[in-house]
Structure formats: C-alpha cells, structure tokens
CHARMM-style PDB file with segment names, atoms N, HN, CA, C and O in Angstrom:
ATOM      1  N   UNK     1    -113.160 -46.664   6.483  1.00  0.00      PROA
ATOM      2  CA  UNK     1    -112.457 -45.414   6.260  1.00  0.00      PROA
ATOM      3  C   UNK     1    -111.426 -45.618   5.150  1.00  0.00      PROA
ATOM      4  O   UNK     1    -110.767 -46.658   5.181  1.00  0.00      PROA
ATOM      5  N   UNK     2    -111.214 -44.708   4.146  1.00  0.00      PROA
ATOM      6  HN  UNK     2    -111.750 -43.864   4.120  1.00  0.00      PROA
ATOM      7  CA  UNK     2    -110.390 -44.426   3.102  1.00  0.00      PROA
ATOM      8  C   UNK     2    -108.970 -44.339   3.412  1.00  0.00      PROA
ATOM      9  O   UNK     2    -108.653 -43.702   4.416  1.00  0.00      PROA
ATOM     10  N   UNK     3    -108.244 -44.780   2.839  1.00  0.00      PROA
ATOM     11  HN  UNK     3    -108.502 -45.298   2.023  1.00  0.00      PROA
ATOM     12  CA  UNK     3    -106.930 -44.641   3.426  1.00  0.00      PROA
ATOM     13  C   UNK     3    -106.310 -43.438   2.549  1.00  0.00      PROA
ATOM     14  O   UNK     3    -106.726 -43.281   1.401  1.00  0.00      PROA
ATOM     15  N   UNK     4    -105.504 -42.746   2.978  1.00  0.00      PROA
ATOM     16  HN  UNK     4    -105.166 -42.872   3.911  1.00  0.00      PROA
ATOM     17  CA  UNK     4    -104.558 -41.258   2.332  1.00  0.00      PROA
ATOM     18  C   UNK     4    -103.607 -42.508   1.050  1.00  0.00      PROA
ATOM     19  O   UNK     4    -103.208 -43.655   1.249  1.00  0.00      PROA
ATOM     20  N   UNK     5    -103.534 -41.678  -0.143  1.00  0.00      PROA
ATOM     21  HN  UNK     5    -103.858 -40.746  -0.305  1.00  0.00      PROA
ATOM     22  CA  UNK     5    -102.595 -42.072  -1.077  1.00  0.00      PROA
ATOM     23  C   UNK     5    -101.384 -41.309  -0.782  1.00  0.00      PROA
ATOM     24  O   UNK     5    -101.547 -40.123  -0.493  1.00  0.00      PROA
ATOM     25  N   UNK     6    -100.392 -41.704  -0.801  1.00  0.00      PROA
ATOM     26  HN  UNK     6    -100.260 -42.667  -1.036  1.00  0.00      PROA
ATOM     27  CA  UNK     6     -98.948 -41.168  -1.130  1.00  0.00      PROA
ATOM     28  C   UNK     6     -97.712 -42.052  -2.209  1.00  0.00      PROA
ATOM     29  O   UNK     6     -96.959 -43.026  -2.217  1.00  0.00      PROA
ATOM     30  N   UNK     7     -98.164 -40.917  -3.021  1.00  0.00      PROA
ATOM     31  HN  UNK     7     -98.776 -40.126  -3.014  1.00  0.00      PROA
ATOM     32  CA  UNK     7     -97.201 -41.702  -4.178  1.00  0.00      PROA
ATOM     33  C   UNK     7     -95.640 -41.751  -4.344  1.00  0.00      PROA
ATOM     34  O   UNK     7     -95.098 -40.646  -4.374  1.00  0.00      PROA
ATOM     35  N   UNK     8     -94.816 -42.874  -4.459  1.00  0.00      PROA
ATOM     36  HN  UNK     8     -95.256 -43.772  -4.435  1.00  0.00      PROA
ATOM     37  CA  UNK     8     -93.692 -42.812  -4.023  1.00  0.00      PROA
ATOM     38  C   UNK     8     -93.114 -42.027  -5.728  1.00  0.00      PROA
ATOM     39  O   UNK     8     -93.637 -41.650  -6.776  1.00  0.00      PROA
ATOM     40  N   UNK     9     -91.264 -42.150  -4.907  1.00  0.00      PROA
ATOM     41  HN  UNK     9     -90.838 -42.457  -4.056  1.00  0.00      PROA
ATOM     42  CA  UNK     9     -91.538 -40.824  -5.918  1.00  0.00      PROA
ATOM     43  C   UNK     9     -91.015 -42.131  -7.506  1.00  0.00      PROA
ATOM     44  O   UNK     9     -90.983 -41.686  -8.654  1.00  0.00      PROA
ATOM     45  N   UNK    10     -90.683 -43.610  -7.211  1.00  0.00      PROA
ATOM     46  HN  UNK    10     -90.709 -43.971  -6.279  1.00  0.00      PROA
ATOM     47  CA  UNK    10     -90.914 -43.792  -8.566  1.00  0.00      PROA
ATOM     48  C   UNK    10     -92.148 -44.464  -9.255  1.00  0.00      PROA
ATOM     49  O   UNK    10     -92.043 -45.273 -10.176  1.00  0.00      PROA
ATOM     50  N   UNK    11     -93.519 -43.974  -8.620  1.00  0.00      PROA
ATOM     51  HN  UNK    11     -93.604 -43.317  -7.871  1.00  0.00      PROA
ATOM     52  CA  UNK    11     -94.224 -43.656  -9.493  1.00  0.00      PROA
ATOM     53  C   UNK    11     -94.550 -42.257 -10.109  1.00  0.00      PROA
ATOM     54  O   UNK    11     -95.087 -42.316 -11.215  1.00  0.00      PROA
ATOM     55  N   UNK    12     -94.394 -41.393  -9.757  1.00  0.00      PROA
ATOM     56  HN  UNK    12     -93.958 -41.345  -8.858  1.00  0.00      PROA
ATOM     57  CA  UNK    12     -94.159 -40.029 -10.503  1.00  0.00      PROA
ATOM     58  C   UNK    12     -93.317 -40.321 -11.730  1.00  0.00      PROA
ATOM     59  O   UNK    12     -92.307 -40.941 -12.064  1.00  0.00      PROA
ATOM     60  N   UNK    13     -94.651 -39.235 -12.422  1.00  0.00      PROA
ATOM     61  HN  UNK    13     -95.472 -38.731 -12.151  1.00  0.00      PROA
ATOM     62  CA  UNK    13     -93.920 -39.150 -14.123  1.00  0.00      PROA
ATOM     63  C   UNK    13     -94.083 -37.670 -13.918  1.00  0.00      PROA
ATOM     64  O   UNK    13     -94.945 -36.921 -13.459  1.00  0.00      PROA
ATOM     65  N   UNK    14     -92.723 -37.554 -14.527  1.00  0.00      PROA
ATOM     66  HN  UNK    14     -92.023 -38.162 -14.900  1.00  0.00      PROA
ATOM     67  CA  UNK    14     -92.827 -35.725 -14.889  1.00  0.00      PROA
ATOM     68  C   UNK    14     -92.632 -35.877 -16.116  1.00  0.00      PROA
ATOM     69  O   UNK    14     -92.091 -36.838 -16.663  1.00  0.00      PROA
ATOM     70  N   UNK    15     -93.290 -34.444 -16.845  1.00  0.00      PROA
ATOM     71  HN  UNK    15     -93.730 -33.664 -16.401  1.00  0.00      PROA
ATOM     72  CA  UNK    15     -93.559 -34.548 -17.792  1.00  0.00      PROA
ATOM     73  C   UNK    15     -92.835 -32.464 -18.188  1.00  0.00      PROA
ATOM     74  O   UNK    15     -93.426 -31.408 -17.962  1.00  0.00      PROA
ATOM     75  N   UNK    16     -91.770 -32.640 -18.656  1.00  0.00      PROA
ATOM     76  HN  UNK    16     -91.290 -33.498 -18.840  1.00  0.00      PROA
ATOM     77  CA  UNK    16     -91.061 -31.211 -18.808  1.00  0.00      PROA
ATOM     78  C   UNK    16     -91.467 -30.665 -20.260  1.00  0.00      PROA
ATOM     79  O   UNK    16     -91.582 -31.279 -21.321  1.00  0.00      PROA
ATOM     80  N   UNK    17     -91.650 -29.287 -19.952  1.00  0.00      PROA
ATOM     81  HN  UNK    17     -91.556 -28.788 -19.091  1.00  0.00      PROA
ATOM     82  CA  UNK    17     -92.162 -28.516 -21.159  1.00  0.00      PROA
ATOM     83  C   UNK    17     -91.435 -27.479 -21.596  1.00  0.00      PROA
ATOM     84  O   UNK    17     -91.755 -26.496 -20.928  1.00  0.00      PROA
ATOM     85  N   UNK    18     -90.173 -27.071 -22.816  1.00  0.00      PROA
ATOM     86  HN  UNK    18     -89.914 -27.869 -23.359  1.00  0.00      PROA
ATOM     87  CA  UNK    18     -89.539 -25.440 -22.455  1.00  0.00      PROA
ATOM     88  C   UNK    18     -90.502 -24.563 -23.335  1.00  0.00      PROA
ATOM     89  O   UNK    18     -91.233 -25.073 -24.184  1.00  0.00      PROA
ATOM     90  N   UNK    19     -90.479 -23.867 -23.205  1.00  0.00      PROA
ATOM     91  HN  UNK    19     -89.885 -23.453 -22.515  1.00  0.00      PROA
ATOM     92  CA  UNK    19     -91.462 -22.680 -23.272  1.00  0.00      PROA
ATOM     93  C   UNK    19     -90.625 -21.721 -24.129  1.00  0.00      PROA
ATOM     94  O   UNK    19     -89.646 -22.173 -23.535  1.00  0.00      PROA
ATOM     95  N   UNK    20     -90.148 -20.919 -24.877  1.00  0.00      PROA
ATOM     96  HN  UNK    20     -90.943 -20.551 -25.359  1.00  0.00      PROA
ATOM     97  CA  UNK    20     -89.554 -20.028 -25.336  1.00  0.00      PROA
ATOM     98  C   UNK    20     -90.215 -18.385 -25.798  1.00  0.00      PROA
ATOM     99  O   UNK    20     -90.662 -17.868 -26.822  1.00  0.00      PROA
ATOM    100  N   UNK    21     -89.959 -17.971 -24.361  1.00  0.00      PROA
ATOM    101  HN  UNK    21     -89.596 -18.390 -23.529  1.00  0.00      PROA
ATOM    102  CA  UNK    21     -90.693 -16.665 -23.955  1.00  0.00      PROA
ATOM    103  C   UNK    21     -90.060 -15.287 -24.306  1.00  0.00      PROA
ATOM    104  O   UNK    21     -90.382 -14.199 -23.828  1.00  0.00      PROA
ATOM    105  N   UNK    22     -89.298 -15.489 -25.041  1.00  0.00      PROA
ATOM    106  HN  UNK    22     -89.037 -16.373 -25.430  1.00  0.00      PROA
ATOM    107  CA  UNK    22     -88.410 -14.287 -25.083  1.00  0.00      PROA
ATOM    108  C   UNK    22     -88.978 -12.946 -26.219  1.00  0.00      PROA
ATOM    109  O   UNK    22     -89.043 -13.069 -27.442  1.00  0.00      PROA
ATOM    110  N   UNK    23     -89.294 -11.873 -25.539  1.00  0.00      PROA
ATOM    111  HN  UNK    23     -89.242 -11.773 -24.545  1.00  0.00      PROA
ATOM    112  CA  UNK    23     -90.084 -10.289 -26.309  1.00  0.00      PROA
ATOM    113  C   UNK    23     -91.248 -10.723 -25.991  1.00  0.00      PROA
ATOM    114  O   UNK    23     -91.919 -10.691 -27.023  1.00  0.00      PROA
ATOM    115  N   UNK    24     -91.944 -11.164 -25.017  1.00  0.00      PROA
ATOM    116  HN  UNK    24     -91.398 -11.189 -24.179  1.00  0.00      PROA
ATOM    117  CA  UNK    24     -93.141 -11.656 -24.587  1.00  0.00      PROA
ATOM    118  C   UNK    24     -93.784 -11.383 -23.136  1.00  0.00      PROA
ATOM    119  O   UNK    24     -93.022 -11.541 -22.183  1.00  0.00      PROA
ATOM    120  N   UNK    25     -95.038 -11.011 -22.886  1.00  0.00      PROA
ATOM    121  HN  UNK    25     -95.657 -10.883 -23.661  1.00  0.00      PROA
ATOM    122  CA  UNK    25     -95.229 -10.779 -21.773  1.00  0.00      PROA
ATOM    123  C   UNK    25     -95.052 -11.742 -21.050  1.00  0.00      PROA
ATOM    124  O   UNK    25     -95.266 -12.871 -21.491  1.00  0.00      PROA
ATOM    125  N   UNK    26     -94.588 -11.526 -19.672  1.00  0.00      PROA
ATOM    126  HN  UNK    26     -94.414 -10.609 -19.314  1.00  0.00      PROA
ATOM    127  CA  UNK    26     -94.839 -12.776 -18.721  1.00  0.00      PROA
ATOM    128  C   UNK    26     -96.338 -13.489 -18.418  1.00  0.00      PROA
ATOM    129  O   UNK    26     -96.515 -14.648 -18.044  1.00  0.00      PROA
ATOM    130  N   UNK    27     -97.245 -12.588 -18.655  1.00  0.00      PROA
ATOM    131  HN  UNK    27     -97.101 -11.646 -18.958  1.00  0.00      PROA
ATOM    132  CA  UNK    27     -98.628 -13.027 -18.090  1.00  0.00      PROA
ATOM    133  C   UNK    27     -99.174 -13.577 -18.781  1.00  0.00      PROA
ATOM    134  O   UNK    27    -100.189 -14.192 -18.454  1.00  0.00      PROA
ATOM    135  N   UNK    28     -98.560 -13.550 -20.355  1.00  0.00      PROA
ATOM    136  HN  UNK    28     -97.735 -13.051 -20.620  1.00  0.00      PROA
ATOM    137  CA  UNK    28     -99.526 -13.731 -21.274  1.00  0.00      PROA
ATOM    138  C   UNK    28     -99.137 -14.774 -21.611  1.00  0.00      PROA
ATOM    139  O   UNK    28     -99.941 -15.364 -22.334  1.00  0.00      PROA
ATOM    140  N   UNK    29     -97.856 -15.508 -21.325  1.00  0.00      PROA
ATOM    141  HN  UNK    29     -97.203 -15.029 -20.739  1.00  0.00      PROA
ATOM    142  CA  UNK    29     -97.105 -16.551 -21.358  1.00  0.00      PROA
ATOM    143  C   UNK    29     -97.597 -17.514 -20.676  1.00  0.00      PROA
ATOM    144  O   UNK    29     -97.787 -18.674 -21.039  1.00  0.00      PROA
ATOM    145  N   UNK    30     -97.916 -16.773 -19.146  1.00  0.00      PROA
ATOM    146  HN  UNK    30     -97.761 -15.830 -18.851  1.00  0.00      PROA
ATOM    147  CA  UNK    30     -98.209 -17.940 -17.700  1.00  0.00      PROA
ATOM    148  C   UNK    30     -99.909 -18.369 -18.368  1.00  0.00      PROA
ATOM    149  O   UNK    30    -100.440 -19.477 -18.284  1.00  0.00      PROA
ATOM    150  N   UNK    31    -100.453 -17.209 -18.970  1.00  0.00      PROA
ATOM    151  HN  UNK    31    -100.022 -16.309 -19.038  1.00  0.00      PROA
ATOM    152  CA  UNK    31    -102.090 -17.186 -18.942  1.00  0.00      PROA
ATOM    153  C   UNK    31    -102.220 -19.041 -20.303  1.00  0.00      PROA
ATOM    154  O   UNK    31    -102.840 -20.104 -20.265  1.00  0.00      PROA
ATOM    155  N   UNK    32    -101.319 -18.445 -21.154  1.00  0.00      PROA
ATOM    156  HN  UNK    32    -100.816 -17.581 -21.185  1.00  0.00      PROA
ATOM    157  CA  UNK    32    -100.993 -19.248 -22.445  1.00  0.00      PROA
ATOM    158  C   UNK    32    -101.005 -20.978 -22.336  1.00  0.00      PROA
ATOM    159  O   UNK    32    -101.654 -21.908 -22.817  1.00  0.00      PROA
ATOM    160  N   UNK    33     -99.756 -20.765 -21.301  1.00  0.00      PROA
ATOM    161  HN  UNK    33     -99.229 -20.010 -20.911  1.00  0.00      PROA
ATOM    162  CA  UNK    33     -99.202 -22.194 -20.329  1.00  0.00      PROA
ATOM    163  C   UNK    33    -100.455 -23.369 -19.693  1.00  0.00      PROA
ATOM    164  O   UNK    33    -100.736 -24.564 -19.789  1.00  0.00      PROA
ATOM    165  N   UNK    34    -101.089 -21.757 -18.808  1.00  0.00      PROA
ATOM    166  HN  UNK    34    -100.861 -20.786 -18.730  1.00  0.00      PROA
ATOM    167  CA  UNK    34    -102.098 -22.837 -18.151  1.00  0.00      PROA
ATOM    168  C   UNK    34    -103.509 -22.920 -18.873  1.00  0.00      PROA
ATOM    169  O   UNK    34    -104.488 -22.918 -18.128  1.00  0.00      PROA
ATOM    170  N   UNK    35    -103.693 -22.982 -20.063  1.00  0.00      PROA
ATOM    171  HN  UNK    35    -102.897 -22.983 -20.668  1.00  0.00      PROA
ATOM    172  CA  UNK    35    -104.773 -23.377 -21.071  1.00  0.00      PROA
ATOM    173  C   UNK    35    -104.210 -24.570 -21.906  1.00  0.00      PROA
ATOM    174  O   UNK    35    -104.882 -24.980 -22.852  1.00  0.00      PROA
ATOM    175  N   UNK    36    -103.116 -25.099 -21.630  1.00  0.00      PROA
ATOM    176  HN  UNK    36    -102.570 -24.765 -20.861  1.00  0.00      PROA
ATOM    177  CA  UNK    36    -102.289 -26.111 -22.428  1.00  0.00      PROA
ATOM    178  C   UNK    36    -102.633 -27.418 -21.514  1.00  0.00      PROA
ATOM    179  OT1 UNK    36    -102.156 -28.516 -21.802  1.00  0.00      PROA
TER     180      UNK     36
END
C-alpha cells in the first residue's frame, strides 16, 4: 500500500504573481490568469 504524501510547509515554494487589473473585467482577468 502507497503511503499519503504531506508536504511540510518548508518544502513549499510559492511562487507570487501581481497582476495589474485596473479598467478591466474581472473575468477576463481570472479567464487570462488561468491560461498562464
């Protein structure tokens, strides 16, 4: 049997993105984001 992974948190990499959405739809922003 496979054992469950749980990753502690200093192996987590975050990886931060700013976005600069401003006169822009929100959806078209979120839609934009998650094709990146």
């Amino acid at each position: 049997m496979t054992k469950t992974f749980s990753a502690k948190p200093a192996d987590v990499v975050h990886e931060w993105f700013v976005i600069d959405a401003t006169d822009k739809v929100l959806g078209r922003v979120a839609s934009e984001v998650a094709l990146r």
